[in-house]
C-alpha positions in Angstrom: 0.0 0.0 0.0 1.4 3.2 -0.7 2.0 5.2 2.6 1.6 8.7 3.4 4.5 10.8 2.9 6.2 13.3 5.2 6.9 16.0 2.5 8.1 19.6 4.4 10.3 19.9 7.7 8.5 19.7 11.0 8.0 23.5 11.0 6.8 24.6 7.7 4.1 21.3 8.2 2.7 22.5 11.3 2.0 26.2 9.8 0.4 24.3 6.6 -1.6 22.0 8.1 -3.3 25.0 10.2 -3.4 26.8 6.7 -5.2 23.6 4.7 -7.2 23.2 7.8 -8.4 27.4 7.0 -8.6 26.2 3.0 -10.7 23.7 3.6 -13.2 24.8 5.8 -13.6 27.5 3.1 -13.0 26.4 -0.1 -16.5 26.5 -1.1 -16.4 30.1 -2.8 -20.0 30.6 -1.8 -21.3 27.0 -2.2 -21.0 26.0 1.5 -20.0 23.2 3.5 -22.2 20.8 5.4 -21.4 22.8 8.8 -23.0 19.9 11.2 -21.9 16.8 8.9 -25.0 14.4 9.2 -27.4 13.0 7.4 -28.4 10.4 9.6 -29.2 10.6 13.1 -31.2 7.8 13.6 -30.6 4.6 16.3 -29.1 1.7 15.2 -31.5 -0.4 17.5 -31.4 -4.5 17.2 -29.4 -6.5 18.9 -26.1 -4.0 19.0 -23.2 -4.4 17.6 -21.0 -7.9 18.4 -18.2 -7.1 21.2 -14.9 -7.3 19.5 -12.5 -10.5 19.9 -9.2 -9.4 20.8 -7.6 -12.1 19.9 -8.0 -11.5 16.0 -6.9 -7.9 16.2 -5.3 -7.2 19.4 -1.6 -7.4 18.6 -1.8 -4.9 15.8 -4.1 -2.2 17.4 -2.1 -0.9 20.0 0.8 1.0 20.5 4.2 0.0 18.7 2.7 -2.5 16.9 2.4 -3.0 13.1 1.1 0.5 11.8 3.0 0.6 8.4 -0.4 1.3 6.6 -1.1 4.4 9.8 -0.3 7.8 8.3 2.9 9.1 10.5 2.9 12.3 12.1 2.8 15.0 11.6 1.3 14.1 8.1 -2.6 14.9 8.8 -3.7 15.0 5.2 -5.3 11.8 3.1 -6.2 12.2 -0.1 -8.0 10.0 -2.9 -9.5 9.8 -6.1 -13.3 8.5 -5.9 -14.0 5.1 -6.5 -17.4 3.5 -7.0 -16.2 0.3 -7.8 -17.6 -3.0 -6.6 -16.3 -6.0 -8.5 -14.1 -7.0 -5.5 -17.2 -7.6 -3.1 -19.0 -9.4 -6.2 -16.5 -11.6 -6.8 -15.4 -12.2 -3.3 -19.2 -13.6 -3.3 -18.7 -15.9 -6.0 -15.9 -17.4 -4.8 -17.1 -18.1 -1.2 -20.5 -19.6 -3.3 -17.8 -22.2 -5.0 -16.6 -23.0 -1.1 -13.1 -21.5 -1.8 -11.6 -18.3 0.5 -10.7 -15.1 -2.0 -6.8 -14.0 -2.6 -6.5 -11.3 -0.2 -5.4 -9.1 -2.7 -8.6 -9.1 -4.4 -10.2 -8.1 -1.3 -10.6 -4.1 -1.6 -12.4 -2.9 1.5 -14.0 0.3 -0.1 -15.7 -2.1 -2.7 -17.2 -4.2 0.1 -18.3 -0.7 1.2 -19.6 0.8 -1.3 -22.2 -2.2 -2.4 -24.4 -1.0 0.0 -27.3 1.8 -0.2 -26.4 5.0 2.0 -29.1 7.1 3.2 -27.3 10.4 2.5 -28.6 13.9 1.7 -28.2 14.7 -1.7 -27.8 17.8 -3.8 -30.3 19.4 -6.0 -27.8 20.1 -9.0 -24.7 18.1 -10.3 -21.6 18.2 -7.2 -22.0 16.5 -4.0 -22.9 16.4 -0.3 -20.6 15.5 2.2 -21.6 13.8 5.1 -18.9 13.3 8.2 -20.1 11.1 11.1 -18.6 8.8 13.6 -18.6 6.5 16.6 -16.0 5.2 19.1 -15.4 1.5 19.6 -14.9 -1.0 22.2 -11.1 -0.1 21.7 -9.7 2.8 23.5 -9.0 6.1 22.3 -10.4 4.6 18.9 -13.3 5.6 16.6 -14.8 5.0 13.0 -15.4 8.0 11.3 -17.5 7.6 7.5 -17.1 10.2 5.0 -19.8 9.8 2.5 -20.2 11.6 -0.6 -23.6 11.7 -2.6 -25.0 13.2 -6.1 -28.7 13.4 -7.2 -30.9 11.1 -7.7 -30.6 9.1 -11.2 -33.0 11.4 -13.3 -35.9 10.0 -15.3 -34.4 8.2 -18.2 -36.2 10.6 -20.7 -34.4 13.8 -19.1 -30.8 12.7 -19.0 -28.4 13.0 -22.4 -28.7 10.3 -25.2 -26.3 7.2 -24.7 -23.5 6.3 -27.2 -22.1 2.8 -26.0 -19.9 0.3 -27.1 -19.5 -3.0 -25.9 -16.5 -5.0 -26.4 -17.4 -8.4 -25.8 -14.8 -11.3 -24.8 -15.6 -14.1 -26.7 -12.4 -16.4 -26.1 -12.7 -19.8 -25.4 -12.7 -19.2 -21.6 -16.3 -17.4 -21.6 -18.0 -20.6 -23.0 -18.4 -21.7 -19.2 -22.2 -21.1 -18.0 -22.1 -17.8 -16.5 -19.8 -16.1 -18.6 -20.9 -15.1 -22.4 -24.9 -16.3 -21.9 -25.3 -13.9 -19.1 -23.7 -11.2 -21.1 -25.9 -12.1 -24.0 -28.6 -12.3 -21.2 -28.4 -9.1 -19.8 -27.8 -6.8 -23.1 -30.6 -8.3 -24.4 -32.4 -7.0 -21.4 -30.7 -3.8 -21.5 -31.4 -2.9 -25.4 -35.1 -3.3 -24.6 -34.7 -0.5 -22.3 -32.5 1.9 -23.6 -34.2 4.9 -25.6 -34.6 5.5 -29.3 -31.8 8.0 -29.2 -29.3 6.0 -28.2 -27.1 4.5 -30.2 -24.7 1.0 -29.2 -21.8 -0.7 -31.1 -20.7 -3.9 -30.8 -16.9 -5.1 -30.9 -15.8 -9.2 -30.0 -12.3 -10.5 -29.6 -10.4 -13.5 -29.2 -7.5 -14.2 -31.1 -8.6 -10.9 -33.0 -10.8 -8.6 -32.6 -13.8 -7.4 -34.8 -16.5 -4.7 -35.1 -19.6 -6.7 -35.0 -22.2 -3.9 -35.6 -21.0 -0.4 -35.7 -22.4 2.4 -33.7 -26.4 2.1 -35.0 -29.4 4.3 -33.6 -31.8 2.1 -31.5 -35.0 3.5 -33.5 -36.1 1.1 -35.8 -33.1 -1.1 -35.3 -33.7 -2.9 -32.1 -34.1 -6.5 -33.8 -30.2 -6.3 -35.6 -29.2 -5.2 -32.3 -30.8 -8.4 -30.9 -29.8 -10.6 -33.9 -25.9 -9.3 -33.3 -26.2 -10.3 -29.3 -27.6 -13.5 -30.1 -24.8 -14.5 -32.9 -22.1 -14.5 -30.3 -20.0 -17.4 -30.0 -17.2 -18.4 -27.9 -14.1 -19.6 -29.6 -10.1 -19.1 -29.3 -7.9 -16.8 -26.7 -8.2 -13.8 -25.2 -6.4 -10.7 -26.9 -7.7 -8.3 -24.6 -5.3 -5.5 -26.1 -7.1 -6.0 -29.4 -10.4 -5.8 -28.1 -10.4 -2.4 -26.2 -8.5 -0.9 -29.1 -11.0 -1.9 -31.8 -13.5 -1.0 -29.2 -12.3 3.1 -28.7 -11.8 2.9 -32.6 -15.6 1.7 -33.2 -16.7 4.4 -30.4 -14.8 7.4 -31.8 -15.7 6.6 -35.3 -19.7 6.7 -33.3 -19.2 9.3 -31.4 -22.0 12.1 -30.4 -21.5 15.2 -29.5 -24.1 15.9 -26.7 -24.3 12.6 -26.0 -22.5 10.3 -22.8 -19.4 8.1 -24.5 -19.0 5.0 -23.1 -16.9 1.8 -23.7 -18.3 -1.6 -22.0 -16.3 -4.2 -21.2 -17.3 -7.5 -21.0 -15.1 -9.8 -20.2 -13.3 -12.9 -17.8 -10.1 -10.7 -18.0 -8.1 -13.8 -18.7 -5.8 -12.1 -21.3 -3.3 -14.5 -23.0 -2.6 -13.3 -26.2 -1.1 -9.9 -27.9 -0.8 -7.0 -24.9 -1.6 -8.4 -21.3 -0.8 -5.3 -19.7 -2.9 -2.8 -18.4 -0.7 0.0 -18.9 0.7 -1.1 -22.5 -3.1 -1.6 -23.6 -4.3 2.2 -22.2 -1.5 3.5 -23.8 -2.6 2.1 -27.0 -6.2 3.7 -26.3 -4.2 7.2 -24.9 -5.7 9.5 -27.4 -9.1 8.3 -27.6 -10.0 8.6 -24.0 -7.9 11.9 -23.6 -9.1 13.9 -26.4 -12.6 12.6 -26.4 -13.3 11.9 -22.6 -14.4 8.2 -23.4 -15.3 6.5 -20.4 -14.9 2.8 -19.5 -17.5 0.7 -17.6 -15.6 -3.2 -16.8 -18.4 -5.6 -15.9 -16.2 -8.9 -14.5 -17.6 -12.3 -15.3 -16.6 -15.8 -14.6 -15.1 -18.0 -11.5 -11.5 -17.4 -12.9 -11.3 -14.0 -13.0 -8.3 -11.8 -13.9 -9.3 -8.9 -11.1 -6.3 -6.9 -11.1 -6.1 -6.4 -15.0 -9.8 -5.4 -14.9 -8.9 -3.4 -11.8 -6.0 -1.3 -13.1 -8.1 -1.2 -16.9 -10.7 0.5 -15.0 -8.8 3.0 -12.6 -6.5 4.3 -15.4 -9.2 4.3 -17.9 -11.5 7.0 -16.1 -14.3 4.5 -15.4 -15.2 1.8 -12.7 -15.9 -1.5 -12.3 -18.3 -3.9 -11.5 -18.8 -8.1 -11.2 -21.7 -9.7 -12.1 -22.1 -14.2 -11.1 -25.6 -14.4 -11.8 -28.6 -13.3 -13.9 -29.5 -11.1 -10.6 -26.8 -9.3 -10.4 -26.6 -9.4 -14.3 -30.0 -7.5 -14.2 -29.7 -5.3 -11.3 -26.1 -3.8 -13.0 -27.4 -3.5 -16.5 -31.0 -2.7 -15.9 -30.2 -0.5 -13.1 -27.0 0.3 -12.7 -25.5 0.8 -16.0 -28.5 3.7 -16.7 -27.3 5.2 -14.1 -23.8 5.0 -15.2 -25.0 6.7 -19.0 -25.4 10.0 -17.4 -22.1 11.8 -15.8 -22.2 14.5 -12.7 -18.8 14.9 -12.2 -15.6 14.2 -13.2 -11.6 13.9 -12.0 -13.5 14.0 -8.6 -11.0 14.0 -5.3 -11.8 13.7 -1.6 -9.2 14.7 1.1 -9.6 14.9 4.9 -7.4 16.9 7.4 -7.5 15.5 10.9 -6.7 18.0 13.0 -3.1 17.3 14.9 -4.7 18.5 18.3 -7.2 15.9 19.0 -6.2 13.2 16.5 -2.9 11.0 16.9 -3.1 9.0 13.7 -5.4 7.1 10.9 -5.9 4.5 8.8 -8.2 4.9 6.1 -9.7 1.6 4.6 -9.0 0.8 1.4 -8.1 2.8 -1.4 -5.4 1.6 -1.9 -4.8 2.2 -5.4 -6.3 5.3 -5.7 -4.3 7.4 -3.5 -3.6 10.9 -4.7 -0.5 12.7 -3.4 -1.8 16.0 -1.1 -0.4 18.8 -3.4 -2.4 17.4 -6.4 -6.2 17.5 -4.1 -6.4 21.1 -6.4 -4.4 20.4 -9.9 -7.1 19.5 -11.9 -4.9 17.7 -14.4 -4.2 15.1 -12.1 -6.4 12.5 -12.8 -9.7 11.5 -10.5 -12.8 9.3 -10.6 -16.1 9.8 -12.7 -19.1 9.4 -11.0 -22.7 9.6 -12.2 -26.0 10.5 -10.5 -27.2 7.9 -7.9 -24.5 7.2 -6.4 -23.0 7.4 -3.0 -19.0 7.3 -2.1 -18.2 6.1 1.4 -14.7 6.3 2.9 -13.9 4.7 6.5 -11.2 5.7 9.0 -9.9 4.1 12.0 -9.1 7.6 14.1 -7.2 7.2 17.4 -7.3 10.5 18.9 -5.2 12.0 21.6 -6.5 11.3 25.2 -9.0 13.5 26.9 -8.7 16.4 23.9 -12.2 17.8 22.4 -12.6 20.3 19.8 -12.6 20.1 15.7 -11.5 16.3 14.7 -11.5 16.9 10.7 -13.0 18.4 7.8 -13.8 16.0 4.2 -13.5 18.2 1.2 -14.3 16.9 -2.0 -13.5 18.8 -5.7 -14.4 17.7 -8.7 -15.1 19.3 -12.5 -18.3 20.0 -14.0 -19.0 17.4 -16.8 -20.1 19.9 -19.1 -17.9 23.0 -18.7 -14.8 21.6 -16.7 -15.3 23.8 -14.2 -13.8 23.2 -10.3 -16.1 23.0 -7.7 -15.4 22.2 -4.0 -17.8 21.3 -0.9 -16.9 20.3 2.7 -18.0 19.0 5.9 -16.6 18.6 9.1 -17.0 16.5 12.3 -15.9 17.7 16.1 -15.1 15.2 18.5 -18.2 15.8 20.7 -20.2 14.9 17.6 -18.9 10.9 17.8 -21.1 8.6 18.9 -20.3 7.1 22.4 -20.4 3.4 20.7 -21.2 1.4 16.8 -24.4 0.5 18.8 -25.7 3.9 19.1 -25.2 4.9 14.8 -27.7 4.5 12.4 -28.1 0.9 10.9 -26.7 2.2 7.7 -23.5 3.1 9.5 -23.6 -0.5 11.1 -23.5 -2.0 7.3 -20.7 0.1 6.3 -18.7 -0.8 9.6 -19.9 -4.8 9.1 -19.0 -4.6 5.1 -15.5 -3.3 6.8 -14.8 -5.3 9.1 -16.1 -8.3 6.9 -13.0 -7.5 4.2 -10.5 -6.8 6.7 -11.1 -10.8 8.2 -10.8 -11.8 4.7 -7.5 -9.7 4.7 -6.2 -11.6 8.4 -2.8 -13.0 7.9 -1.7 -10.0 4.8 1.0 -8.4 6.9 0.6 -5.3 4.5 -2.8 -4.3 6.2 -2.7 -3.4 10.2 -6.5 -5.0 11.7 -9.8 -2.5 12.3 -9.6 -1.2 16.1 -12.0 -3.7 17.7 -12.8 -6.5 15.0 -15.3 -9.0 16.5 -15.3 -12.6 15.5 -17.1 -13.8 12.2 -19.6 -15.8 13.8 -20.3 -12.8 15.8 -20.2 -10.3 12.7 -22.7 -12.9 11.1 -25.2 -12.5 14.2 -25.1 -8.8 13.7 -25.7 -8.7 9.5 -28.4 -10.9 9.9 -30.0 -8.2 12.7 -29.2 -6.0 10.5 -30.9 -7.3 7.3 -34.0 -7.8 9.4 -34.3 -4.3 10.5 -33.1 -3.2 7.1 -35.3 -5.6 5.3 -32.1 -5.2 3.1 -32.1 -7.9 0.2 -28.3 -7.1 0.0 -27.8 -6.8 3.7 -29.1 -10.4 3.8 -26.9 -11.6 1.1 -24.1 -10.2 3.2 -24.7 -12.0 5.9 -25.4 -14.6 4.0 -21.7 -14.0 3.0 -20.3 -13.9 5.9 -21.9 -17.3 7.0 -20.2 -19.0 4.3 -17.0 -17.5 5.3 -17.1 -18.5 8.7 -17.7 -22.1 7.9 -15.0 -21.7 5.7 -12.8 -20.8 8.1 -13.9 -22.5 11.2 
């Protein structure tokens, strides 16, 4: 994980991080922060959150233990490009289905946490609330504070942009397993029914080679070649991934719409084994297109072999997200749901940071995010490079805070800056959280902050035993994280509460 860096002497530090502190609170230009920080006030209820067990954490909570992933003093700054990605959570899902545990390294906490509805204000226009709450745990001097960032609400589809998408469809050999190719077929089916006579989709395969199947056509009137093209795939050969997503940019430049939301769609096992496997070499083949045209890319993950970091680091680089699909539910929900939402953009090279204040807090560990760290300085260069994010969505970030004994006052302040899709403008918005504002215990937090903390903790037991990652201040046992999901699936009446839960179940078996 790449660590916070220490980047002035002691002195010059200090005097900035009371400056940024200042910056922050007011970088709104007349737009405002979120002065109380909440959205939610409500009681978690149900049985309470499970008491932790020591004995899975302990060792690296305390002091002088493991804290390689804990920002160092006096560095009080974290900053990150948004993510909205979920494929790790999906696919940790499949793989516990199959009764196998996932590689720890395709465990991403913020994914596990951001597959779950927030409850959130949200803004009226394009931009973003910011919501800053907390609670302390079990664990002394400990807390959990959320940062969670929401757009509007998904318009009606008839009011947002028309749609100009291309889907580059992996049809190697290794998508001929149920669940792979049908499902894709499956679900576009289901999603060309739905999309609006304005929109226009291409279609691209690869294998050994890749091909433009149907170039970028208007859905009016030409729904049934649309079909006829989905239903004439056919797995055969290997995977030139490279190929694919170049033909693909090709087919969606020669297509594109001015007016209209660009997107690539990759469908695909990830399994590349022929012509450019890397993710770098193959973005770099695409540079132009996405730079000069703003082409976004969607990954949709299939299969129980699934190359996750290609699709990851495809995905990241490529100014679009990913998600992971294992059955026709999740098929539909992403493409019938989901990907509408994705059509329509609110913001883009969006950034959050958060400045604990060095007074009351003594260090932090934010959860995940791991590859999209974004060095402090570059929070306000607009070049550098963030995350897009459409309407609909929410963007949660956890911290573990251990804050300096017996010390009240201002504990930090969560801005986030991002560019108007439209004009490129910069826009900021803030909120902040004091240390009177925590919550005296998880128990005491709405249940939507429960979920987030149970997703959490639920990827950081998959992580146990990865020396890179230091454990959540006061983890409780799986079978005692199970209890709690299901409460919490009940009081939600949560279908993907339950299926976490669910989750969790299967891992504890798994590992007891």
């Amino acid at each position: 994980m790449e660590r916070y860096r220490t980047r002035r002497l002691h002195t010059t530090l200090l005097a900035l991080t009371t400056a940024v502190g200042l910056l922050l609170t007011g970088c709104s230009a007349g737009e405002g922060g979120n002065s109380g920080g909440y959205a939610e006030d409500g009681k978690g209820g149900g049985k309470g959150f499970p008491a932790p067990a020591y004995s899975q954490g302990e060792q690296r909570d305390g002091e002088g233990e493991n804290s390689r992933d804990l920002a160092p003093e006096p560095d009080y700054l974290s900053t990150f490009a948004l993510d909205v990605d979920t494929a790790s959570y999906g696919y940790a899902r499949r793989t516990l289905a199959e009764g196998r545990l996932p590689d720890p390294s395709t465990v991403r906490p913020e994914e596990f946490v951001n597959s779950f509805r927030q409850d959130y204000d949200r803004p009226d226009g394009n931009g973003f609330t910011v919501t800053v709450d907390g609670a302390r745990t079990d664990r002394e001097d400990w807390s959990l504070v959320r940062v969670g960032l929401a757009t509007r609400p998904a318009s009606d589809p008839g009011e947002r942009p028309p749609a100009a998408l291309t889907f580059v469809i992996d049809i190697s050999g290794s998508m001929a397993e149920p669940g792979r190719l049908d499902l894709a077929q499956d679900s576009l089916g289901h999603l060309t029914d739905q999309l609006r006579d304005d929109d226009s989709v291409g279609l691209v395969t690869f294998s050994d080679e890749a091909e433009t199947v149907l170039p970028m056509t208007r859905l009016d009137g030409n729904r049934d070649e649309i079909h006829d093209a989905i239903d004439g795939l056919e797995p055969t050969d290997s995977t030139n991934l490279g190929a694919g997503m170049e033909t693909g940019y090709e087919t969606a430049v020669e297509g594109l719409r001015e007016g209209a939301t660009n997107r690539v769609v990759l469908i695909s096992d990830a399994l590349a084994n022929t012509g450019d496997t890397d993710a770098d070499a193959i973005l770099e083949r695409i540079a132009s297109e996405r730079r000069e045209h703003g082409i976004t890319l969607f990954g949709v993950g299939v299969g129980s072999d699934y190359g996750d970091a290609l699709m990851e680091r495809l995905a990241d680089k490529g100014d679009g997200h990913t998600a992971y699909v294992s059955d026709k539910r999740d098929a539909h929900t992403l493409f019938t749901r989901q990907l509408p939402q994705n059509i329509d953009l609110t913001a883009r090279d969006a950034k959050a940071q958060v400045a604990f204040d060095p007074q009351t807090v003594k260090e932090f560990r934010l959860v995940g995010y791991d590859n999209r760290q974004v060095a402090d300085d570059d929070f306000r260069d607009d070049s550098v490079d963030g995350g897009e994010i459409g309407p609909g969505h929410t963007v949660t970030a956890l911290y573990a805070v251990r804050t300096r004994p017996g010390t009240e006052g201002h504990l930090a302040t969560a801005s986030v800056r991002w560019l108007d899709p439209k004009t490129r403008a910069p826009h900021e918005k803030s909120g902040q959280l004091e240390t009177t504002s925590l919550h005296d215990s998880l128990d005491d937090t709405s249940a939507r902050f429960q979920v987030t903390a149970t997703a959490a903790y639920f990827a950081d037991a998959l992580r146990e035993g990865d020396t890179r990652w230091s454990s959540l201040p006061a983890a409780p046992s799986l079978h005692d994280l199970n209890d709690h999901a299901e409460d919490l699936a009940r009081q939600t009446e949560d279908k993907d509460v339950a299926q976490l839960a669910d989750t969790i179940d299967r891992a504890t078996r798994l590992l007891h």
